[in-house]
C-alpha positions as CSV (number, residue, x, y, z in Angstrom):
1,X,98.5,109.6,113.1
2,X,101.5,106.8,112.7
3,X,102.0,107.2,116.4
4,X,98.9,106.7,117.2
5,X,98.5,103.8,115.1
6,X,101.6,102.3,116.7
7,X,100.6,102.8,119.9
8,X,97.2,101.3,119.3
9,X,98.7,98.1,117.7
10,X,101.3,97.3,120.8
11,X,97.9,96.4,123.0
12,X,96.2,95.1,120.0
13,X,98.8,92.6,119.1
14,X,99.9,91.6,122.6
15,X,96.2,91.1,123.4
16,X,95.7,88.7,120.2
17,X,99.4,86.8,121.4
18,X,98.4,86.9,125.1
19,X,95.1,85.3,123.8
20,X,96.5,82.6,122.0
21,X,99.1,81.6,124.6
22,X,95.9,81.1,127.0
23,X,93.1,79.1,124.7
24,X,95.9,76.9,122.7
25,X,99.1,77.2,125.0
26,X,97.1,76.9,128.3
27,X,99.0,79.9,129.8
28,X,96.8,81.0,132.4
29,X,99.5,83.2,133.9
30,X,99.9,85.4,130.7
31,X,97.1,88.4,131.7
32,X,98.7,88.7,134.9
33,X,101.7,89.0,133.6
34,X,100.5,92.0,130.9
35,X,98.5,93.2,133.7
36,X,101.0,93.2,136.2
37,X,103.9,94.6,133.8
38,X,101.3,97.5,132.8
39,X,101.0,98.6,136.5
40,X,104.9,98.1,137.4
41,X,105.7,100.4,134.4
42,X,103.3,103.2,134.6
43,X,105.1,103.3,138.6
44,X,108.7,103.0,137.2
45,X,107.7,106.1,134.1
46,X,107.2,108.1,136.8
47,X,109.7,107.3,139.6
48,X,112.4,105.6,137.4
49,X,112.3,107.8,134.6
50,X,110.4,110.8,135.1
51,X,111.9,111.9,138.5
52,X,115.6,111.3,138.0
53,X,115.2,113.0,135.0
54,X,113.9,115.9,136.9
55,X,117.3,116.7,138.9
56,X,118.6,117.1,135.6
57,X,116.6,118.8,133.6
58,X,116.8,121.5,136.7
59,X,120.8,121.6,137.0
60,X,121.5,122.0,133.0
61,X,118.4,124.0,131.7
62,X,119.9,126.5,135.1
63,X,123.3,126.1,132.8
64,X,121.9,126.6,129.9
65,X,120.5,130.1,130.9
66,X,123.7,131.0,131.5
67,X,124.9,130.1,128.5
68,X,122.6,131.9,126.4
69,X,122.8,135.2,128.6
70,X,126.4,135.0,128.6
71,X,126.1,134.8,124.5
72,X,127.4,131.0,124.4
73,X,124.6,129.5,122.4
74,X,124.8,132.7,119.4
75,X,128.6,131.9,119.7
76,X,127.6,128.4,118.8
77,X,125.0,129.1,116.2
78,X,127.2,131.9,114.5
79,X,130.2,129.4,114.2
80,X,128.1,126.3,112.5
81,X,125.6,128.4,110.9
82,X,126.8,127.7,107.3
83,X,126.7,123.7,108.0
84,X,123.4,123.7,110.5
85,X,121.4,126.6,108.0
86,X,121.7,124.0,105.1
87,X,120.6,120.9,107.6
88,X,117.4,123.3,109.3
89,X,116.8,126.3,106.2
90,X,113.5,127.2,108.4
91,X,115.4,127.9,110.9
92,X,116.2,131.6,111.4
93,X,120.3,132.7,111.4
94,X,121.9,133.1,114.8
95,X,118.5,131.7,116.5
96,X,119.2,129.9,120.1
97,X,118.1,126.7,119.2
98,X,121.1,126.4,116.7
99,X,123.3,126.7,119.7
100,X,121.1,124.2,121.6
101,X,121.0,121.7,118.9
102,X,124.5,121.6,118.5
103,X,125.0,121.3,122.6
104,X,122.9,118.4,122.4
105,X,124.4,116.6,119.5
106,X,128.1,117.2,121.4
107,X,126.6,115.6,124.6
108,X,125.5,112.3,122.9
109,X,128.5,111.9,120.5
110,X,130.5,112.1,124.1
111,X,128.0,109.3,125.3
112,X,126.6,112.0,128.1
113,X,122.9,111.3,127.8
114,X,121.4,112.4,131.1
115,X,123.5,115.9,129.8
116,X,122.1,115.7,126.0
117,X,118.7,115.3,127.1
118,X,117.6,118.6,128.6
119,X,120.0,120.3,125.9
120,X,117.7,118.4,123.1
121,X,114.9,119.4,125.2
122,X,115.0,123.1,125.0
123,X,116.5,122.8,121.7
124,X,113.0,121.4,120.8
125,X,111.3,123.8,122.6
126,X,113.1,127.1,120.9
127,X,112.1,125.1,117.7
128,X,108.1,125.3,118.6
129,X,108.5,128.8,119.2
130,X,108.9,128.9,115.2
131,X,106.4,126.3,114.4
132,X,103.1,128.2,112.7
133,X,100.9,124.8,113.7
134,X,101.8,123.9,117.3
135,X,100.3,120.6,116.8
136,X,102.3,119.9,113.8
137,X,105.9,118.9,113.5
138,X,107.8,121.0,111.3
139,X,110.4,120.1,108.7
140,X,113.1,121.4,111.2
141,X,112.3,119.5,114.1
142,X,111.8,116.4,112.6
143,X,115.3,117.1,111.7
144,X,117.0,117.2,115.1
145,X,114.8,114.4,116.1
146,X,115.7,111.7,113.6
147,X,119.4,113.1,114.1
148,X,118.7,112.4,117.7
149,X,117.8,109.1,117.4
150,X,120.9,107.8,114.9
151,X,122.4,108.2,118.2
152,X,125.8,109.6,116.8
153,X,128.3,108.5,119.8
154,X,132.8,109.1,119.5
155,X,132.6,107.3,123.2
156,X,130.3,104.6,124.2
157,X,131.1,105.1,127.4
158,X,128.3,103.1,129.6
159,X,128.3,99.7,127.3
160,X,131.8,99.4,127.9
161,X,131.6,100.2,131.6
162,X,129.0,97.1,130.8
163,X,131.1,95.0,129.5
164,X,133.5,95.1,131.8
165,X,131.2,94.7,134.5
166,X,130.1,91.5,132.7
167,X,134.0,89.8,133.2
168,X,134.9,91.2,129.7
169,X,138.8,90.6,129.3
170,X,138.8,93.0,126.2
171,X,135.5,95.7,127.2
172,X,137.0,98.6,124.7
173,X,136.9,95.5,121.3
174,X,133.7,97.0,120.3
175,X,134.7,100.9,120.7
176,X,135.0,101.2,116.8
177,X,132.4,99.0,115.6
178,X,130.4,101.1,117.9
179,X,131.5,104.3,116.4
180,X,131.0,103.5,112.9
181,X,127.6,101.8,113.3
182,X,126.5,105.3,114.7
183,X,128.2,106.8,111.8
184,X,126.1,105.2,108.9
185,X,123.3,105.6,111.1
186,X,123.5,109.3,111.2
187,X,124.6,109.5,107.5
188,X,121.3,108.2,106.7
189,X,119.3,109.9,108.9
190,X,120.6,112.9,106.9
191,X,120.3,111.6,103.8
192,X,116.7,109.7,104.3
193,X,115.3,113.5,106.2
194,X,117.2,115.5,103.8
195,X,115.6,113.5,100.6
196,X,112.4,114.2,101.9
197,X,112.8,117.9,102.7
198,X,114.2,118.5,99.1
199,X,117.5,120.0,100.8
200,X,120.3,121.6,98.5
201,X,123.2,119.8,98.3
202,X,125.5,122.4,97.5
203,X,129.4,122.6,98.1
204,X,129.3,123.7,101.5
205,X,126.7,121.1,102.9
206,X,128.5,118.2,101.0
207,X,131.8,119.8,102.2
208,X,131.0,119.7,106.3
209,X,129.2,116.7,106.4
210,X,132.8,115.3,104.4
211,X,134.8,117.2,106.9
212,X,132.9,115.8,109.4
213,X,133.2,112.2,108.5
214,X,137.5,112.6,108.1
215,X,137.7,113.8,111.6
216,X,135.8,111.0,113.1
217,X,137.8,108.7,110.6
218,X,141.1,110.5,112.6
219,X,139.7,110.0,115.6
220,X,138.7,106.3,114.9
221,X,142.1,105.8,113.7
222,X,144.0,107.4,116.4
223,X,142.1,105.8,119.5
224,X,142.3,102.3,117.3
225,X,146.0,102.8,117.8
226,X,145.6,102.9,121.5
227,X,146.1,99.5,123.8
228,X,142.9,98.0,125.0
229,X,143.7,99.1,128.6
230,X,144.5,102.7,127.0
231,X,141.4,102.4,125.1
232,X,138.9,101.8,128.4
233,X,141.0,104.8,130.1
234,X,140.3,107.6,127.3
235,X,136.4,106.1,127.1
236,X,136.5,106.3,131.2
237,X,138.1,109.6,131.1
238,X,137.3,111.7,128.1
239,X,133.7,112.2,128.3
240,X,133.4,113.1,132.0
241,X,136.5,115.7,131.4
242,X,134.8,117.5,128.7
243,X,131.2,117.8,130.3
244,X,133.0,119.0,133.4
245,X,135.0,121.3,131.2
246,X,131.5,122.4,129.8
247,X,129.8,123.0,133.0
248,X,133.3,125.3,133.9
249,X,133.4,127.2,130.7
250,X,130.0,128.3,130.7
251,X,130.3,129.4,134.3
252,X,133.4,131.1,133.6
253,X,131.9,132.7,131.0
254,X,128.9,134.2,132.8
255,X,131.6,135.7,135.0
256,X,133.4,137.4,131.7
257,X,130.4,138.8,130.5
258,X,129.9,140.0,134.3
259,X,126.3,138.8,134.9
260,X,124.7,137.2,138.2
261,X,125.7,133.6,137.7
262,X,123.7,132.1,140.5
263,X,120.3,133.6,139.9
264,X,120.7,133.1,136.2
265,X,120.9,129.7,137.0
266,X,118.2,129.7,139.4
267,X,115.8,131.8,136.6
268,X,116.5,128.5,134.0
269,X,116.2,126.2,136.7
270,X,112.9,127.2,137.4
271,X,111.6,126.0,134.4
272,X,112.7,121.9,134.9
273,X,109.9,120.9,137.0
274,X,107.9,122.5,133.9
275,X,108.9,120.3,131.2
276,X,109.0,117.1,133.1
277,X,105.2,117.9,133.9
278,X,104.1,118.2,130.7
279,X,106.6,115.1,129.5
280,X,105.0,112.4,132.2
281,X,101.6,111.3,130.3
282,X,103.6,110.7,126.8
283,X,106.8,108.7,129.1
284,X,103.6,106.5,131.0
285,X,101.6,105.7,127.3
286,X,105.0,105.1,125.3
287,X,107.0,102.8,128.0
288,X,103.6,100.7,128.8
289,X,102.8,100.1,125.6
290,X,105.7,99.1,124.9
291,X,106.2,96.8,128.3
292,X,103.1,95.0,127.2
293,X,104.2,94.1,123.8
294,X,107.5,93.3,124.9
295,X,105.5,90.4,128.0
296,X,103.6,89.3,125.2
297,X,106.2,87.9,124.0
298,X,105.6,89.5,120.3
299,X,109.5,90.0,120.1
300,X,110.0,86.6,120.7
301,X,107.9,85.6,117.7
302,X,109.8,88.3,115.7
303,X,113.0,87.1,116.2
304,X,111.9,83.7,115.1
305,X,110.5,85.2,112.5
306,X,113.5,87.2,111.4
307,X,115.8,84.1,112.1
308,X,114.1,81.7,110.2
309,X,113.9,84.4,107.0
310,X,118.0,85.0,107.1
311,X,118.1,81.4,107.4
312,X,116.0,80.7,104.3
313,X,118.4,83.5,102.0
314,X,121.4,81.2,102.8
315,X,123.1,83.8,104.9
316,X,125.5,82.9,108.2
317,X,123.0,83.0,111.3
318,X,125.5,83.2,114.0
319,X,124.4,86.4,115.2
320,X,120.7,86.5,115.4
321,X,120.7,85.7,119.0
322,X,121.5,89.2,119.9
323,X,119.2,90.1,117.5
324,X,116.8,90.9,120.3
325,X,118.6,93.8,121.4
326,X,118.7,95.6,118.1
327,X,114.6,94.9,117.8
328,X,114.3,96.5,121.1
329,X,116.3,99.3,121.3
330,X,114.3,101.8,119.0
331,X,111.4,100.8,121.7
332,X,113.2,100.6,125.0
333,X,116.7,101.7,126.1
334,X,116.2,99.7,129.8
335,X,114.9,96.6,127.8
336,X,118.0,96.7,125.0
337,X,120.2,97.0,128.2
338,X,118.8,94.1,130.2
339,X,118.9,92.1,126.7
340,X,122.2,93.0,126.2
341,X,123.6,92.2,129.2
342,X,121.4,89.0,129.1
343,X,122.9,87.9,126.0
344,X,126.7,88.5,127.3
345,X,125.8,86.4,130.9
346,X,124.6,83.3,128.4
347,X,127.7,83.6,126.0
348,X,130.2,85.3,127.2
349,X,130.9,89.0,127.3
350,X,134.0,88.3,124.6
351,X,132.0,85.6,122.4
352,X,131.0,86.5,119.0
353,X,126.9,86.9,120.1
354,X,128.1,89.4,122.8
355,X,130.2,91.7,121.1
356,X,127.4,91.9,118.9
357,X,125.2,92.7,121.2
358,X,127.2,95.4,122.4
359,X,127.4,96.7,119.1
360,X,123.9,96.4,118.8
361,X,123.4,98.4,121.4
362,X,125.2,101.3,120.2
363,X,124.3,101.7,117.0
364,X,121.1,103.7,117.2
365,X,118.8,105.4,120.0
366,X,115.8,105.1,121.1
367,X,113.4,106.4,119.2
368,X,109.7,105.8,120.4
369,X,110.9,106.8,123.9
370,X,112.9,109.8,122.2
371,X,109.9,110.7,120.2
372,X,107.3,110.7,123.1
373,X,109.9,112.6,125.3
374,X,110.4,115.6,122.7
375,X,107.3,115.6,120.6
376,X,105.4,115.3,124.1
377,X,107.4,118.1,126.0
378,X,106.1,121.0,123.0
379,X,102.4,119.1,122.6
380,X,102.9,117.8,119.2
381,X,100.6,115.6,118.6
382,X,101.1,115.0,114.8
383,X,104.6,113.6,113.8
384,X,104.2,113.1,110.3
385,X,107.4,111.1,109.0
386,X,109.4,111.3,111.8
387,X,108.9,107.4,112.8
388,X,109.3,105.9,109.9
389,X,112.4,107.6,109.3
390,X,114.0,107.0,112.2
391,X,112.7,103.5,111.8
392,X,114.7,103.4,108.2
393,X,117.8,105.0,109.7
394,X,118.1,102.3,112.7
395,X,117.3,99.8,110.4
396,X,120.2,101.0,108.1
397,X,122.3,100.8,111.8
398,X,121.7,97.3,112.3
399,X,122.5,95.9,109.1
400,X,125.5,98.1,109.1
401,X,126.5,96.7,112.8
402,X,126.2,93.2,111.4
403,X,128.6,93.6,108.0
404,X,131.0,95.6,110.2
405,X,130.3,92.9,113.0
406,X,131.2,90.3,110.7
407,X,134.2,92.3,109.6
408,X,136.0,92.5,113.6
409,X,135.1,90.1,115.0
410,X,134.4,86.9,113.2
């Protein structure tokens, strides 16, 4: 129901601005441009999106075949059990998608999206196998989703390949704020999901999720240590290493356990094609929608909105022109990018409003276009909470990427 409703109101409300912009603004190119933005996207969800995504989803779900038959994933679930049993109780002990869940969460805290996203997908899909309504999220995989979509990352590696792309003299300045944004994004998501689930909050819960937050804090500390140019290397470095160190440990480990590594990987490849199939109609409906609310120019009247408000409470302004990028990144991960790099080309990758930016940008995920993705790949079709608390938790990221904004860098 709330996606629909959302969904509904993007044409709704771009219609109504679109209207007003041709009787009173005299903007007679305004349907064209809805009408040609609707078009171009529903091409780019397909060929853009869609297709790429495709060569992925066939090379890691064939490595992720492995890994379950080599006993990887049970390895996994049998290690975290005590921390992810308390986070997902439905969830059956030593099930796969424990494993998977945890694979995906490693892949986006190492910034390796195009890896974390077929990971997340299967994870959701061992989920459905336990969910009694198919149409119907359940507790558990609202869960991983709004975990998901805090967008948890230890190495943001593609803004700063941005930023220095963009003639930043100092692209690794925002590595931390980055980071810790992400951090109190995720803290909520637990703590907003796991309110509203009635979780127990017993010693060993409290106890990881504490443990947790001291090793980032030692990682934060030790890479803030590093020189800038050091900084850029480990982000440029670390990442890539580990996935590659993945992609040999898994092989390696179909060889220990003395199974047929190619065909297992040819059996789980199989299935790529599969889920990108049943993933295209939700990735066309989400991304135009949002495309036409976004030509409108409805976030344009939001930011005024928004700027005007902060204004009114007395409170320093300075950074609401990257503001745009934080609106549009739960929507639209392409349009936050283009924003972002927008904003850095008009101030200056190093100003205040583009480090921002680049903060903004990493502080949470995209969660329509995660939503439709994951819900849409198992044919859920009622999401319950799921949006508004990954709506919440964002929210939460931003204000936190301002205060800790405000703290570095002005």
């Amino acid at each position: 129901m709330a996606l629909n409703i959302v969904w509904i109101a993007f044409f709704l409300i771009a219609f109504v601005i679109a209207l007003y912009k041709f009787i009173f603004l005299h903007d007679t190119e305004i349907f064209k441009t809805l009408a040609d933005g609707m078009f171009d996207t529903a091409k780019g969800s397909v060929i853009d999106v869609a297709f790429p995504l495709a060569g992925t989803m066939v090379f890691f779900l064939g490595l992720m075949n492995i890994a379950e038959r080599a006993g990887a994933i049970r390895f996994l679930s049998k290690i975290l059990n005590p921390f992810m049993k308390r986070l997902f109780p439905e969830v059956p002990d030593g099930h796969p998608a424990m494993g998977e869940m945890v694979m995906n969460f490693s892949a986006n805290m190492l910034g390796l999206d195009n890896a974390a996203t077929p990971f997340g997908l299967k994870a959701m899909e061992s989920l459905q196998t336990l969910n009694p309504v198919k149409e119907k999220a359940t507790n558990a995989q609202i869960m991983f989703l709004v975990l998901h979509t805090s967008g948890l990352t230890i190495i943001p590696l593609s803004i700063l390949t941005y930023r220095l792309a963009a003639g930043s003299h100092e692209p690794a300045s925002v590595f931390i704020p980055c980071v810790l944004a992400t951090v109190v994004a995720t803290m909520a998501s637990v703590i907003i999901v796991g309110f509203w689930q009635k979780l127990k909050w017993d010693m060993v819960l409290v106890t990881w999720l504490a443990s947790l937050l001291a090793l980032m804090s030692a990682l934060l500390f030790w890479v803030n240590e590093l020189s800038a140019s050091d900084k850029a290397i480990f982000s440029k470095v670390s990442g890539n290493l580990l996935l590659m160190l993945i992609v040999v440990l898994i092989i390696i480990g179909g060889l220990w356990k003395k199974i047929n590594v190619f065909d297992a990987f040819i059996d789980g490849a199989k299935h790529g094609f599969d889920v990108v199939l049943k993933i295209i109609p939700y990735l066309v409906g989400m991304l135009v929608a949002i495309r036409v609310f976004r030509d409108s120019g409805a976030l344009g009247y939001v930011v005024d909105v928004l700027t005007h408000g902060i204004q009114l409470l007395g409170i320093n302004a300075d950074f609401t022109p990257a503001l745009p990028v934080a609106i549009m990144k739960p929507f639209s991960g392409s349009g936050a990018r283009g924003l972002m790099l927008d904003v850095m080309q008009t101030h200056g990758a190093d100003s205040f409003v583009g480090r921002m930016a680049s903060t903004f940008q990493g502080s949470a995920d995209t969660t329509f276009y995660i939503i439709a993705l994951y819900f849409g790949s198992v044919g859920i079709k009622k999401v319950r909470y799921a949006i508004w608390a990954g709506m919440l938790a964002d929210f939460i990221g931003v204000i936190a990427a301002i205060i800790i904004g405000y703290i570095f860098f002005k």
